[in-house]
N, C-alpha and C positions, 0 to 999 in steps of 0.2 A: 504494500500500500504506500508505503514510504516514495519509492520513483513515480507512481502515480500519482500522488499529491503533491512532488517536488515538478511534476512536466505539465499540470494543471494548469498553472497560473498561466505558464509559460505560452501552452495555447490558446488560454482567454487572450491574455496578451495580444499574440498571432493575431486573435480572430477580431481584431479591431482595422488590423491594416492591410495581413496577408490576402492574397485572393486566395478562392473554394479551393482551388484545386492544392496548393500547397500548404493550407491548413487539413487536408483530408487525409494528405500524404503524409503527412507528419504523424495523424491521429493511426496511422492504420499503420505504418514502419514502427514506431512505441509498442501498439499490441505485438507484434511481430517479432521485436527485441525483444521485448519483459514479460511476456504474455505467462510464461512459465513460474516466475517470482506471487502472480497477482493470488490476492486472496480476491473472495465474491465479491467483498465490497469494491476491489479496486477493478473487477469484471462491468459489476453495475456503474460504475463513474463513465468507464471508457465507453457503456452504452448510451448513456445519457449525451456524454459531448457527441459519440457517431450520431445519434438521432437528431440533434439540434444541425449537425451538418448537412444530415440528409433533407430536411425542414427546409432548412437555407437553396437549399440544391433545386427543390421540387417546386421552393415557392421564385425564385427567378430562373429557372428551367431557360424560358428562351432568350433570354440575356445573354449564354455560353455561346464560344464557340463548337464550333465541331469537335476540332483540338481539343478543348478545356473539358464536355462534355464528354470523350472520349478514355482521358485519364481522370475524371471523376467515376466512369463507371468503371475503368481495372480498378480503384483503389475500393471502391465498393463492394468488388467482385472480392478482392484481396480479405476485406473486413468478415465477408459473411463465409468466405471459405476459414479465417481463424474461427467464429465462431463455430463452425459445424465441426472442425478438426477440436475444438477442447469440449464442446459436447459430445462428441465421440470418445476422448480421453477419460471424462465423467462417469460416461456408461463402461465404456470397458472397467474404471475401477470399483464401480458400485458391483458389478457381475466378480472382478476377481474377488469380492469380501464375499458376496454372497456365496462362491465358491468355496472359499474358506469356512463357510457355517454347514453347508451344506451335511455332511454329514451327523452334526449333532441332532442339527434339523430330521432327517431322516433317521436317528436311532430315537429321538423323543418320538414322532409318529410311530413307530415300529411298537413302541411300549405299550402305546395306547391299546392296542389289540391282543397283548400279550395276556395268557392267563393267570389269573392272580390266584394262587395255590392257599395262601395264607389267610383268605373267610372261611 
């Protein structure tokens, strides 16, 4: 959380003078660097400023170039391919724990059925 609250200000900053396309690109190369360090809170920050980007993007849409329009949608494309590559990271680690229980899981059911000799 620590580089995402230090790179925050940074792109409020940015986002007073830089144009869309090089405030997007900075927001999406950040996830990309530190995406691995972030806790959820620092996941939800960087989805807040991408949505406020994409806001800005949709609501003067035809002010862009082609060019501009162009490398705002790889860096979009960039953004939502992190996002499905660390929800894919999420699921695979919630399946290797549940992996992990798995079999207590299946000897507590197995008990369930067992005969109990001792009434």
């Amino acid at each position: 959380m620590k580089i995402f609250i230090g790179i925050a200000p940074l792109l409020f900053i940015g986002s007073c003078t830089a144009p869309l396309t090089n405030r997007i690109e900075e927001c999406v190369s950040d996830i990309e660097t530190n995406h691995e360090e972030w806790s959820q809170e620092d996941w939800n920050l960087s989805q807040e400023e991408y949505n406020k980007l994409l806001k800005e993007y949709e609501e003067n849409y035809d002010t862009y170039t082609q060019e501009e329009k162009s490398a705002i949608d790889r860096a979009i494309g960039r953004y939502n391919g992190m996002i499905l590559k660390h929800g894919i990271e999420e699921f695979g680690n919630t399946i290797e724990e549940f992996g992990k229980r798995l079999p207590s899981l299946i000897e507590g059911f197995g008990s369930a059925f067992e005969n109990n000799d001792s009434k």
